[in-house]
N, C-alpha and C positions, 0 to 999 in steps of 0.2 A: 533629411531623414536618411539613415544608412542602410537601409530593408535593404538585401540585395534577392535577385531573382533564388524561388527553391533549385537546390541542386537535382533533387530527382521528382518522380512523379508522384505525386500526392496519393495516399490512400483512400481507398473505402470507410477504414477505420477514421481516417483524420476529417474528409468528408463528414461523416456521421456526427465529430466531437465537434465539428464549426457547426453544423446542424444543429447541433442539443443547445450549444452558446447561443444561439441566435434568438431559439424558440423560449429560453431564459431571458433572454434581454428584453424580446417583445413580452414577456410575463411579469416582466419584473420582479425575477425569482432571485435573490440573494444568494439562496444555497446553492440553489443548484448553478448558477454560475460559478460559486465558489470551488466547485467541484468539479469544472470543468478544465479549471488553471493547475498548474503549480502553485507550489504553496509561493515561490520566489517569483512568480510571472510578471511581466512589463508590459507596461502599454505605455506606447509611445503616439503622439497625436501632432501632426504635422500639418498648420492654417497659416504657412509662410507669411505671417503679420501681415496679411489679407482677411482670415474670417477671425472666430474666438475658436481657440485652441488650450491645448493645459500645456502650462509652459515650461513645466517640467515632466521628465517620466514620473508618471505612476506606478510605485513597486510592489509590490504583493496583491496573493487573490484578493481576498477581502477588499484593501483599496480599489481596486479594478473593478471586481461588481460593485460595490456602490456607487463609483463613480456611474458605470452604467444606469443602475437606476435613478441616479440623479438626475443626469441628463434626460431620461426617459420622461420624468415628468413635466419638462419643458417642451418636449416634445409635439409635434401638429397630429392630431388622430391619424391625418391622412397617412401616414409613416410607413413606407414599406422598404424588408431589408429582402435584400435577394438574392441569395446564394449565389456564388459565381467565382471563379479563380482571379485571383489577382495579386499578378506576376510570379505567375506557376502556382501558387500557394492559394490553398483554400480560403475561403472571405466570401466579403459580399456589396454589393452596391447597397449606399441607404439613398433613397428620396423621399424628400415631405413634400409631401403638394405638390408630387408628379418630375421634383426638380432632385438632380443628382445632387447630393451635399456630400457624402462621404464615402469613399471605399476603404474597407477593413479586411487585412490579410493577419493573418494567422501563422506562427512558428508553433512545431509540435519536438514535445520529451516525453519519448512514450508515448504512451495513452494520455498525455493532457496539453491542452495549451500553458506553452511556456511565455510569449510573446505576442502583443497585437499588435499592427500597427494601423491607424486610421488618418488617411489622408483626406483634408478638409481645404488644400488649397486649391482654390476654382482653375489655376492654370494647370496642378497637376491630376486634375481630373479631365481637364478637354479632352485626353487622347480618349478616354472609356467614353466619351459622347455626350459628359456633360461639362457645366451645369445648365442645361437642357429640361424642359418638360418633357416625359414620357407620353408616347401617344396614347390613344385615349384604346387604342387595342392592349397596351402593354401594363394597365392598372389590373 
């Protein structure tokens, strides 16, 4: 995956627009994902043929939330995403069942996400601490 580190420091506004995506994702809100991207935005998903991943980019909003809410519905109840920078760039840890499967960082145009990236391979998550169970303080 070519994500390189954000050049400057993240904003409050870009903060906020990962925030709105996240709270759509966990709603499995169509729209309002939709309106969260670019109409051109990429999501790119990196499971270095270790887990299941999309093995191409996905290009446009609409494809990208759906894809979300697709996945969504395979999804463990227990699912929690959680805000958090990853490599400089706004995103978030996902764990199901207390175990880290994916971090998803965020490129911004404007006021919208242009690009996602989510990395699902288990060795390039060990440095963020998983794939790990969360303690039972951090649920």
């Amino acid at each position: 995956m070519a994500e390189q580190p954000a050049d400057k420091p993240p904003s409050i506004e870009a903060r906020q627009l990962a925030e709105r995506f996240l709270s759509a994702v966990r709603g499995g809100h169509v729209d309002e994902l939709v309106g969260c991207m670019t109409e051109d935005a990429r999501l790119i998903t990196d499971g270095g043929g270790v887990v299941r991943a999309a093995g191409r980019p996905i290009l446009g909003a609409g494809r990208i939330a759906r894809f979300f809410v697709g996945v969504r519905r395979w999804a463990s109840e227990n699912r929690r995403l959680v805000p958090t920078l990853v490599n400089g760039r706004h995103g978030a840890l996902e764990y199901m069942d207390g175990i880290l499967v994916n971090a998803i960082s965020f490129e911004f145009e404007g006021s919208r996400i242009s690009a996602i990236y989510v990395v699902r391979n288990p060795r390039k998550l060990r440095h963020l601490g998983g794939p790990q169970a969360l303690s039972s303080s951090d649920s």
